[in-house]
NUTOR-391966 format. One record per residue (C-alpha): residue in three letters; x, y, z. Coordinates in steps of 0.2 Angstrom, whole numbers, plus 5000, padded with zeros to 4 digits. Layout:
N
AlaXYZ...
END
This chain:
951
Unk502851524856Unk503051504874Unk501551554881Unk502451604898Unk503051784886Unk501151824889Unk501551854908Unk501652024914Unk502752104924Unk502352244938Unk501952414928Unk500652554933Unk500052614915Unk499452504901Unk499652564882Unk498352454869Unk498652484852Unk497652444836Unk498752454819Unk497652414805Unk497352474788Unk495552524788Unk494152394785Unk492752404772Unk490952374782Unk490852194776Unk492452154788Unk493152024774Unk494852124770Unk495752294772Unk495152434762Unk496652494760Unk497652344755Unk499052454750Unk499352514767Unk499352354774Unk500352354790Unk502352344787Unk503352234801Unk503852394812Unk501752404814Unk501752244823Unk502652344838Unk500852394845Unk499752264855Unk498452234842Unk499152234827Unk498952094815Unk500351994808Unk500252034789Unk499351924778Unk500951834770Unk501651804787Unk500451744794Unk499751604782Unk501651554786Unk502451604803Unk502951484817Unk503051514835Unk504351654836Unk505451674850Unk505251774866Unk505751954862Unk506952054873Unk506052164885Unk506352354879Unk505552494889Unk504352624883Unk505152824883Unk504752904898Unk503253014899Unk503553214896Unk502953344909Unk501453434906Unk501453594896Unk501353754905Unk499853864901Unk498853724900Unk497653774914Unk496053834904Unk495753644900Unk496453554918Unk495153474928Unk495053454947Unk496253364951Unk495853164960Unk496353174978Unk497453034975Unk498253094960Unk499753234957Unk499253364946Unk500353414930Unk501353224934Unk500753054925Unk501752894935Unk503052854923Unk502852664913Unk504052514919Unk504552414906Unk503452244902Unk503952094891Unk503752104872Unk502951954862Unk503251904848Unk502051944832Unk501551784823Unk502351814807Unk503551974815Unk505251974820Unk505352114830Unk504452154846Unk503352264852Unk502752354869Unk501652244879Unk500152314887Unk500452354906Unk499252414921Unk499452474935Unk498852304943Unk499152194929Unk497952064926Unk498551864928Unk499051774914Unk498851594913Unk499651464909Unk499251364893Unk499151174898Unk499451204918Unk499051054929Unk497551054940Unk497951144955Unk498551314958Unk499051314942Unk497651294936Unk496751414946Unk497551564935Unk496951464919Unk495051554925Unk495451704938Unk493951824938Unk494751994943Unk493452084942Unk491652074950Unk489952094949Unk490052244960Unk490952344946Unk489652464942Unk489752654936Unk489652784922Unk491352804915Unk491553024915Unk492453044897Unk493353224895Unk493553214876Unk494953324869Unk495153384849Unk496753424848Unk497753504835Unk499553454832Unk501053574829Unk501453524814Unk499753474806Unk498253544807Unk496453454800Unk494853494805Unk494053354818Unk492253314821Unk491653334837Unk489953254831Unk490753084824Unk492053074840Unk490453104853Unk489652974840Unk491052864845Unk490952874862Unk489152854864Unk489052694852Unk490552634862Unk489452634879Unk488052544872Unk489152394867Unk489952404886Unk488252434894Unk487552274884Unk489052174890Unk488852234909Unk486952194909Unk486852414911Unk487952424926Unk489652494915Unk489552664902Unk490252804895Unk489652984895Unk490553134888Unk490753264901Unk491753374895Unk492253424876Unk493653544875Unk494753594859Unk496553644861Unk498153644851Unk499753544856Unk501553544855Unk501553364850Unk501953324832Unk501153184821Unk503053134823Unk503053084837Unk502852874845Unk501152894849Unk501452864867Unk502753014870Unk501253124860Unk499953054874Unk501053114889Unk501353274880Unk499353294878Unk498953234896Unk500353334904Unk499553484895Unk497953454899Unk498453414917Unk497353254918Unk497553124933Unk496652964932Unk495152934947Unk493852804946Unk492652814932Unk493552954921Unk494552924907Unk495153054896Unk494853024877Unk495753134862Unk495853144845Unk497253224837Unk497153294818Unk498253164810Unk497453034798Unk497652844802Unk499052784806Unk499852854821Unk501752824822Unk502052604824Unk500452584811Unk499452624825Unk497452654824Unk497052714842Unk498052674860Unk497252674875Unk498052644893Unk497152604908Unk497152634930Unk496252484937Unk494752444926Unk493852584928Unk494852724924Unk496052754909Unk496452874895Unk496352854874Unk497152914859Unk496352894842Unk496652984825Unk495653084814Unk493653004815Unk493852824801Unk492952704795Unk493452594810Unk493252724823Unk491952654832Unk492552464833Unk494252554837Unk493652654851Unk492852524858Unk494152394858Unk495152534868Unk493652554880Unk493852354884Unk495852384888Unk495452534900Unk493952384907Unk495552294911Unk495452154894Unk497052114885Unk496752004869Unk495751894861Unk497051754855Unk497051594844Unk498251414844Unk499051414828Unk499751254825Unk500651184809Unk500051014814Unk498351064814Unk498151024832Unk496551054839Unk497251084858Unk499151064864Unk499851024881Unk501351154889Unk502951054895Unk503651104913Unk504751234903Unk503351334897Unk503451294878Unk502051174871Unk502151014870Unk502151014850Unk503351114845Unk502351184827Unk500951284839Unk500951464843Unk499751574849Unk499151694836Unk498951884843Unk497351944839Unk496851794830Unk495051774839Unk493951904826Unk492551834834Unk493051934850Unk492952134850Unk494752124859Unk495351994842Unk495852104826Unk494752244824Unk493352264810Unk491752354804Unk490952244817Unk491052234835Unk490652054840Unk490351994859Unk491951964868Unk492051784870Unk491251694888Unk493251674894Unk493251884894Unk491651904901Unk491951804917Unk493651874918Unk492952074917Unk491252014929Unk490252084914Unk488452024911Unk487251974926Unk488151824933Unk486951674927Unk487451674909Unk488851544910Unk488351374917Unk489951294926Unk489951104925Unk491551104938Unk492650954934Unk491950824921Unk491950634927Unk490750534914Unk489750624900Unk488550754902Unk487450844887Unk487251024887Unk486151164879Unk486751324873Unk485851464867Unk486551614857Unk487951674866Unk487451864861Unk485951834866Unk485251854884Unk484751674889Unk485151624906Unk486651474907Unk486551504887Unk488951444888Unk489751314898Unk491251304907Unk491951144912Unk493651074920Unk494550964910Unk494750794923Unk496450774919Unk497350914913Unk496451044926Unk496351144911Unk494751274910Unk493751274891Unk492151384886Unk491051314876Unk489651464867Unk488651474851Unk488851604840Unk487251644830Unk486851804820Unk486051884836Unk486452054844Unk488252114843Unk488451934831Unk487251984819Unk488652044806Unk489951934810Unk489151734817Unk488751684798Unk489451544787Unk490851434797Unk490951574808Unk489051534817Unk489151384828Unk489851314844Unk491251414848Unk492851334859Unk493651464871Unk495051464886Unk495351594899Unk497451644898Unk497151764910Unk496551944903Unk496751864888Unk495851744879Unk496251584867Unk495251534853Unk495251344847Unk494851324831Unk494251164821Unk495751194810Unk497451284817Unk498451274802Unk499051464798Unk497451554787Unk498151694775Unk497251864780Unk496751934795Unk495251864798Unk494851704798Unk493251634790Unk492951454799Unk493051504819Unk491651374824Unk491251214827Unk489951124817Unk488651004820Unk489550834821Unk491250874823Unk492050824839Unk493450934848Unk494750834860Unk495450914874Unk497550874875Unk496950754889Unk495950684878Unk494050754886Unk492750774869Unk491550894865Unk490450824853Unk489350934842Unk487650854841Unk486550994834Unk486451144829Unk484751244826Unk484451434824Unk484351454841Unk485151314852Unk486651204849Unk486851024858Unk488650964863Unk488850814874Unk490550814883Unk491450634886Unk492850684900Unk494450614897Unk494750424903Unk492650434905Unk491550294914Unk490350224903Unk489050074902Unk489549894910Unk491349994917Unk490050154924Unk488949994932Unk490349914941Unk491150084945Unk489450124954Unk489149954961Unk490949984971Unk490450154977Unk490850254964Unk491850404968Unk491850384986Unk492750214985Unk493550204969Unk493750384963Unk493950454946Unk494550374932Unk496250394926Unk496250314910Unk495050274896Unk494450094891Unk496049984888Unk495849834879Unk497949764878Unk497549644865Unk496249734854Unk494249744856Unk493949584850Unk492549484859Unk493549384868Unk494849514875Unk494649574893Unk494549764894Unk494849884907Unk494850054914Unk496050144928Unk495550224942Unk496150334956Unk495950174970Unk495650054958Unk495349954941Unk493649894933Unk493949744922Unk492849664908Unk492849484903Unk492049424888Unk490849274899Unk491349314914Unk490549504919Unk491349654922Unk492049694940Unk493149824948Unk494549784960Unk494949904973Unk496849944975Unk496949874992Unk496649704982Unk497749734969Unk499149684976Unk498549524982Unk498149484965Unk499849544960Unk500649424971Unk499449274965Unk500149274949Unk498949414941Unk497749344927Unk498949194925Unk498649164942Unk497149174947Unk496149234928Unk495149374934Unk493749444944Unk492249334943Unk491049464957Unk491249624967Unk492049634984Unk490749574997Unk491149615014Unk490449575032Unk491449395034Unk492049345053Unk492949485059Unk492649615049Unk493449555033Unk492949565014Unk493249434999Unk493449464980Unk492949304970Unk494149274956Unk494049134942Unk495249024952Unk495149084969Unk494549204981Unk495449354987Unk495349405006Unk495449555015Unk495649635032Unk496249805040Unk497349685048Unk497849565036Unk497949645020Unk497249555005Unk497849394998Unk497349264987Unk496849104994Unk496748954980Unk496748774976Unk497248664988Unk497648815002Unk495948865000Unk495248685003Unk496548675018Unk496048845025Unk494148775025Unk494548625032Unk495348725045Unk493948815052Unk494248985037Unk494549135048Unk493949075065Unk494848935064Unk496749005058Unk496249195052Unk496749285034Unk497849275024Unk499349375027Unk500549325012Unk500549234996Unk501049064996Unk503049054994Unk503948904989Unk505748804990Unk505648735008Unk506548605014Unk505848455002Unk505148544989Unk503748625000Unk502748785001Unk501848865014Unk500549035015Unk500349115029Unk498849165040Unk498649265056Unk498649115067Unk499648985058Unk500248935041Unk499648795025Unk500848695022Unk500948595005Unk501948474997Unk501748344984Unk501848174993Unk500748245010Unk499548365001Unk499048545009Unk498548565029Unk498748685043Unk499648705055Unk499248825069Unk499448865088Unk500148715097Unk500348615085Unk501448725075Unk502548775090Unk502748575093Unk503048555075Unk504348685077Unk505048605092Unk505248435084Unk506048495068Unk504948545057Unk504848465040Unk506848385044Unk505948305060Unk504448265056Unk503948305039Unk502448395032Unk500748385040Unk499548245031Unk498148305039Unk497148405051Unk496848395067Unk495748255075Unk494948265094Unk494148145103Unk495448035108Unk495847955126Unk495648075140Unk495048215126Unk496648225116Unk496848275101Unk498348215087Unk498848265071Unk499748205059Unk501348215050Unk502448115036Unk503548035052Unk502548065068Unk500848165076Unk500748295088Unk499548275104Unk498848385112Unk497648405127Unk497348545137Unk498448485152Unk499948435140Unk499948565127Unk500448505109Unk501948395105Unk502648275091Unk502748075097Unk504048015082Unk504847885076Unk505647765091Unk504647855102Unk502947825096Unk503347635094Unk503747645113Unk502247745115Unk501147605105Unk502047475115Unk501847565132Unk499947565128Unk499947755122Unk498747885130Unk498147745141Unk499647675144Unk500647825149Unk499547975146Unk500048105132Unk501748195130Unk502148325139Unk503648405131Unk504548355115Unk506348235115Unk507748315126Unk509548245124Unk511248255132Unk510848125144Unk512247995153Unk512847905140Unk512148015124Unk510447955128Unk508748055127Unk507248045135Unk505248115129Unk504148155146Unk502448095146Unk501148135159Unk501647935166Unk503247925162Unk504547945151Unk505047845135Unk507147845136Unk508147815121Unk509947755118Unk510847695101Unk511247535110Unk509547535118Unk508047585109Unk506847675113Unk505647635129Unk504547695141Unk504847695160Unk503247735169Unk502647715188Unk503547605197Unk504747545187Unk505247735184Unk505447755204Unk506647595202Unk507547665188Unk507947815197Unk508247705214Unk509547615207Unk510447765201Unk509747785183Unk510947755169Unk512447745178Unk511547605189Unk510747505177Unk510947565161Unk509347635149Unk507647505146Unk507947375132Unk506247315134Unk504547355140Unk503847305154Unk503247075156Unk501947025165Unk501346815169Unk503146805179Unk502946675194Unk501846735208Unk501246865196Unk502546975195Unk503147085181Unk504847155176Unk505547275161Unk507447245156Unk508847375155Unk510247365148Unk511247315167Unk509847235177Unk507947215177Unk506647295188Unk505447175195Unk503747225202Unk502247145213Unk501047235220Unk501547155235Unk503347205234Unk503547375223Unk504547395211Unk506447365213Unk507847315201Unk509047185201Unk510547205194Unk512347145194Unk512947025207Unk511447065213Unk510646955198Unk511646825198Unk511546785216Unk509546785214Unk509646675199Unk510946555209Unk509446575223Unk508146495215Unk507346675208Unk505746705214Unk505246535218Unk506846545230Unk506746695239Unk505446785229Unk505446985222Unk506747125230Unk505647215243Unk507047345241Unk508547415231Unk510247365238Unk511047455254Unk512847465259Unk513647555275Unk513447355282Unk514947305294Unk516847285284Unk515947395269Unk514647265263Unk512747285256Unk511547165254Unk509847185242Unk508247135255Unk507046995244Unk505346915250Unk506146765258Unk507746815260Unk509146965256Unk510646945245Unk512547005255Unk513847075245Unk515547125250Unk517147145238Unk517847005244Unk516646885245Unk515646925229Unk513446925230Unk512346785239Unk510646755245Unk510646695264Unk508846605265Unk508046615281Unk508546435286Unk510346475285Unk509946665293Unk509346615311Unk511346505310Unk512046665303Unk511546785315Unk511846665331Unk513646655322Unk513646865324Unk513346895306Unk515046965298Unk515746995312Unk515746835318Unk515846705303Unk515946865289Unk514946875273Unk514146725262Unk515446675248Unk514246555239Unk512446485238Unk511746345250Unk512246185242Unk511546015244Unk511845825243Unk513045815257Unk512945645267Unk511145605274Unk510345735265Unk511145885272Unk511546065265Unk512746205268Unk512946375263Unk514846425266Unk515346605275Unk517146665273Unk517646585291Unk516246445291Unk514746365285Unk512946355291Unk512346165287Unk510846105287Unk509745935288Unk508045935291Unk508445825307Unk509745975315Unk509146135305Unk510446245301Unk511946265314Unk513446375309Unk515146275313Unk516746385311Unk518446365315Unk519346255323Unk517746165326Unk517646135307Unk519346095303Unk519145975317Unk517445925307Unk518545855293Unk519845775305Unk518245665311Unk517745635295Unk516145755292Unk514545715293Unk514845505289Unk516345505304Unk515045465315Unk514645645323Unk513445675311Unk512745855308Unk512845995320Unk511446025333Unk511946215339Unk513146355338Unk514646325350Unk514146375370Unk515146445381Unk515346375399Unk516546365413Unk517946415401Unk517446295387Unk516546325372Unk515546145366Unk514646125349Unk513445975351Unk513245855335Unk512045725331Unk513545605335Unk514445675351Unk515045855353Unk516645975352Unk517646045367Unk518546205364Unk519846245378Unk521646325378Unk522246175373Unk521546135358Unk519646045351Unk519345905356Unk518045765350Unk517045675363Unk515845545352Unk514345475360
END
């Protein structure tokens, strides 16, 4: 049945009812067999099911609530038997009954009235989680402190319509055996003294539903419940009252409360006592009934169990007092007495919530042996179970023999109670013989916690308890080595071996913040849940097999590290944890471990560009691939591998970084180039082109280390690489070259690119006079330390060259000027310059010929040099022509500039072999003549015309 029809609702009266046939003193069946309760009997509280129904029933469904008759208003002319009235009560009124939920009977299919009261006890919940829930599974609403003797007013009263004589003797009898069984349970603190006998005759009728004839009786009487009375009567009607009841009893907050019995029976006294434990505030001793035998059963969110063939058996506990009643009144079970406060407080030893196994003693429960039961918490479940021994002592004498002595199994629902039993199939009867546990049987919890009976004596039983998903041997020794609770926590599972238990399988076992696995050779370890998903990551067992040691902490910085069978896994606040393996981990060694690039801080993760991986760490990566192998990358160099292109660039790294190069430098290097690094520079890729023109240039030496990585988008789609002496410049058409020093300030002198073009070589030394030069692709630059660097380029170059090179005029001292008179330049050398106008083209003017061109008045007076001094003229002589004359020159006459007329003149005479010879000087003015003198005579310029004059 559900087990959530056992709640109570608010009510301020509770009515208990027994219906039985009366019991012979051996307890074993009904005496009268032939009054055996019919289905209507099963409307009171504690009535039994019949025999037939239930050796059969199933959990019935919950019943509709109904609600009990209203209570009648006392009697007038009742006042001879009233008592005071309680201050806090109404004379002559009783509070009228709510209406409460019925249960369902096992084996009935009608319902009956529920007990109420006027606080109603809890009711717990079958199966609830640990929590709250579970809370109300063990709720103690009474204390300690309860203590008083219980003032009984007894009434023998005689029914209108049937009159018997009642003895006074046998009902005080009753009573007083009634308080030694409650002053026993309360450790002397709880009984029951008749205070006030009184015979009286009633207008009820043994017609009436027994409650209606209680309120008739009460109202007469005029009795009000107060703290420690109750109000017992005995009416002169035989066995049963109306519903098959055998006594009624209803109760005001455990210590006050009013009975009803019949005429004085062979079960008067287990009766009257059982109604003494309702007006204590007890409900009923229960038991699981199961078809499937079940031994426990869980409770589903809705309330019903969990197998659908269990119900819970009203009175089914006649081990209990508060089960079905009997000649014999056993010990209410441990659940009862911590629920009521009964006893001294030390009888039940509470082993909390169960972790590994623990073995307990337990000494006869109706004895009076300190911690004698044990409570524990079921790990898993939350759920609360009893454990007690029932041997023939005290109050068990009669009843704790045969199957019925040994350990019994109990849980707390509340006021009520629920036995479990070795066997919960339906038994036929009331009563059923085999209530205990026996020496070694083993009950399981639903969650799967056992209680294993070891032993059983005449006066002590041993159990040992194994908690659900306990920790024993090699998992209990790494659980502890980890921290134990602290650090793992409980376990959630039991031992789990995937592929069976044999030798070679690995095992393991759940916990709250981790796993402890076993390993046939290799050891058992646990692995914290902050690992967990490292491992997961690493491919789990496939990936890295599993653990090989516990976590050991205390590495740089704080970290921890988990050896596994092929690899280790790390772990920071930081970082996380992650596996390291293989070749990472031999590249993350030869990085420096965690100083050098940190933790991990992700698994390795494939499909870069080439086929490569990387893992990543907190202050760089591992990169891997099948034709470099595995190395770091980190810092600088990974922001210069970046800026050169990662793998596209320069491809994967093929090894680690190496110091102690030129000017402390360090490199390394990748599939198509290294990165350099100083401390001045910084880190960055030399490749391809470049590095060749870095080798050629004479590396760090040569030109120092790179300062920034390649940089395109120059004049002409060229790029350029800065170095810390130089710059290596590349062009499609050019190659790739450095420009450093000197050769750098000529570059940019002769206007860069646009000028000259990009390098097409380095620079060539051995030159005559010891000069060098480096080729671009319009023009060279030459150097001398004498001269500097400065290119030659163009016109320029071709004039030089037509000059005699350096042996002719030597190195440019300078790069080319213009602004010169009619837009000309000239290009300044060692030994002489080189002129250039558009007209006139590029040419060297020696300093023989310079003196004869500046006496001439440069351009303005002859203009600008159209060629290059030529030789072999008549007697040895040379000439270098200007666009309105030449300069000659014999060593004789030195160089003398003769322009027009005089040269036209010149020819007319016939040259140098017409008998003037070579010219001695520049034409001289004087008195209105202008005479150039020649080796062979002279030339007179006047208006008229030249005139020759020989010698």
């Amino acid at each position: 049945m559900n087990v959530n029809s056992l709640r109570m609702k608010t009510a301020l009266f509770a009515a208990l009812v027994l219906a039985l046939a009366s019991v012979p003193a051996t307890g074993t069946a009904p005496a009268h067999a032939e009054q055996s309760p019919t289905p209507v009997a099963t409307a009171t509280a504690t009535a039994p099911a019949t025999a037939t129904a239930s050796a059969t029933a199933t959990a019935a469904p919950a019943a509709t609530p109904t609600a009990p008759p209203t209570p009648e208003a006392p009697a007038p002319g009742a006042d001879a038997v009233q008592p005071t009235p309680s201050p806090s009560s109404t004379a002559g009124a009783s509070p009228s009954l709510t209406t409460v939920e019925s249960l369902p009977v096992e084996g009935s299919d009608e319902p009956f009235i529920a007990h109420t009261f006027e606080n109603p006890p809890p009711v717990g919940k079958k199966g609830a989680p640990a929590g709250a829930a579970a809370t109300s599974l063990s709720t103690e609403s009474y204390s300690l402190a309860r203590s008083g003797d219980i003032k009984v007013r007894l009434a023998l009263v005689q029914l209108a319509d049937k009159k018997a004589t009642i003895s006074q003797a046998t009902a005080q009898a009753a009573i007083t055996t009634t308080s030694s069984y409650w002053k026993t349970m309360s450790n002397d603190r709880l009984s029951m003294t008749v205070t006030k006998v009184e015979s009286r005759t009633s207008k009820a009728t043994s017609t009436q539903r027994y409650p209606d004839m209680m309120n008739t009786i009460a109202g007469e009487l005029g009795w009000t419940p107060s703290p420690y009375t109750a109000l017992v009567v005995f009416v002169s009607t035989p066995a049963p009252l109306s519903d098959g009841a055998y006594g009624a009893g209803w109760s005001y907050n455990g210590t006050s409360g009013k009975v009803i019995m019949p005429l004085p029976g062979a079960l008067t006294n287990s009766v009257l006592t059982h109604e003494f434990g309702h007006v204590l505030g007890l409900n009923h001793a229960q038991s699981l009934q199961c078809g499937s035998g079940a031994q426990d059963v869980a409770t589903k969110a809705d309330g019903t169990f969990a197998d659908s063939s269990c119900s819970i058996r009203e009175y089914g506990d006649s081990l209990d007092l508060m089960g079905v009643s009997q000649s014999t009144r056993p010990a209410i079970s441990s659940t009862l007495w911590t629920y009521g406060g009964f006893g001294r407080g030390d009888e039940i030893l509470d082993a909390g919530v169960l972790k590994d196994v623990k073995k307990f003693t337990l000494k006869a429960w109706a004895g009076t042996d300190a911690r004698r039961a044990v409570k524990f918490t079921d790990p898993v479940s939350g759920e609360v179970y009893f454990l007690e021994l029932r041997l023939p002592v005290g109050y068990d004498t009669a009843k704790a023999v045969n199957l019925n002595s040994g350990v019994k199994i109990v849980q707390p629902l509340g006021a009520y109670s629920l036995v479990l039993l070795p066997d919960s199939r339906p038994f036929a009867g009331y009563y059923n013989p085999s209530q205990t546990w026996q020496a070694g049987q083993t009950f399981s919890t639903h969650a799967g916690t056992r209680v294993k009976i070891d032993s059983i004596s005449a006066t002590a039983a041993a159990v040992t308890i194994t908690a659900a998903n306990a920790v024993t041997g090699v998992f209990r020794d790494a659980w502890l080595q980890a921290g134990g609770e602290t650090s793992l926590g409980y376990s959630t599972s039991d031992v789990t071996c995937p592929y069976g238990a044999a030798a070679s399988t690995t095992c393991h076992q759940a916990f709250q913040r981790g796993v402890v696995y076993s390993t046939p050779g290799v050891g058992t370890y646990a692995v914290k849940t902050a690992y967990m998903s490292g491992w997961k990551d690493a491919g789990w067992q496939q990936g890295i097999g599993y653990p090989t040691g516990a976590e050991s902490c205390g590495l740089y910085g704080g970290g921890c590290y988990q050896p596994f069978q092929k690899g280790n896994i790390y772990y920071s606040t930081a970082s996380g944890a992650h596996a390291v393996v293989g070749v990472y981990w031999n590249a993350w060694r030869d990085a420096g471990w965690q100083p050098g690039i940190g933790y991990p801080t992700g698994a390795p993760s494939c499909g870069l560009y080439g086929g490569g991986c990387f893992q990543p760490f907190q202050k760089g990566n591992i990169y891997y691939s099948t034709a470099s192998g595995a190395h770091a990358v980190a810092g600088a160099y990974w922001n210069a591998w970046k800026a050169a292109g990662w793998q596209p660039g320069i491809g994967y790294p093929t090894g680690d970084p190496v110091c102690g190069l030129s000017g402390g430098g360090c490199s390394q290097s990748f599939q198509k180039g290294n990165v350099y690094y100083t401390a001045a520079t910084g880190a960055h890729a030399v490749s391809g082109a470049y590095a060749t023109a870095w080798t050629a240039a004479g590396r760090q030496p040569g030109m120092g280390y790179p300062t920034g990585a390649p940089a395109c988008g120059l004049y002409g789609g060229g790029c350029f690489q800065p170095f810390q002496k130089g710059n290596i410049y590349y062009s499609t058409a050019s190659g790739a070259h450095a420009v450093t020093g000197a050769y750098w300030n000529a570059w940019r002198e002769a206007g860069w690119q646009p000028g000259i073009g990009y390098p097409t070589g380095d620079p060539v030394c051995g030159l005559s006079g010891g000069g060098c030069s480096q080729s671009f692709q319009k023009g060279n630059v030459y150097y001398t330390a004498a001269t500097g660097a400065h290119a030659v380029s163009g016109a320029y170059a071709t004039a030089w060259t037509a000059a005699g090179r350096q042996p002719g005029i030597g190195y440019p001292i300078g790069a080319p000027t213009c602004g010169l008179y009619g837009g000309g330049c000239y290009q300044p050398f060692e030994k002489s310059n080189i002129y250039y106008s558009t007209a006139s083209g590029a040419h060297a003017v020696t300093s023989r010929y310079f003196n004869s061109w500046r006496a001439a008045g440069f351009q303005k007076g002859v203009g600008y040099p159209t060629g290059p001094e030529k030789c072999g003229l008549y007697g040895g002589g040379c000439y270098q022509p200007f666009e309105r004359g030449n300069s000659y020159y014999t060593a004789a006459t030195g160089a003398n500039m003769i322009g027009e007329p005089y040269r036209n003149a010149w020819r007319l005479a016939g040259w140098q072999s017409g008998g003037l010879g070579y010219p001695l000087a520049a034409a001289v003015a004087y008195n209105g003549y202008r005479t150039v003198p020649f080796q062979g005579g002279s030339m007179i310029y006047s208006a008229t015309g030249v005139k020759v004059v020989r010698k």
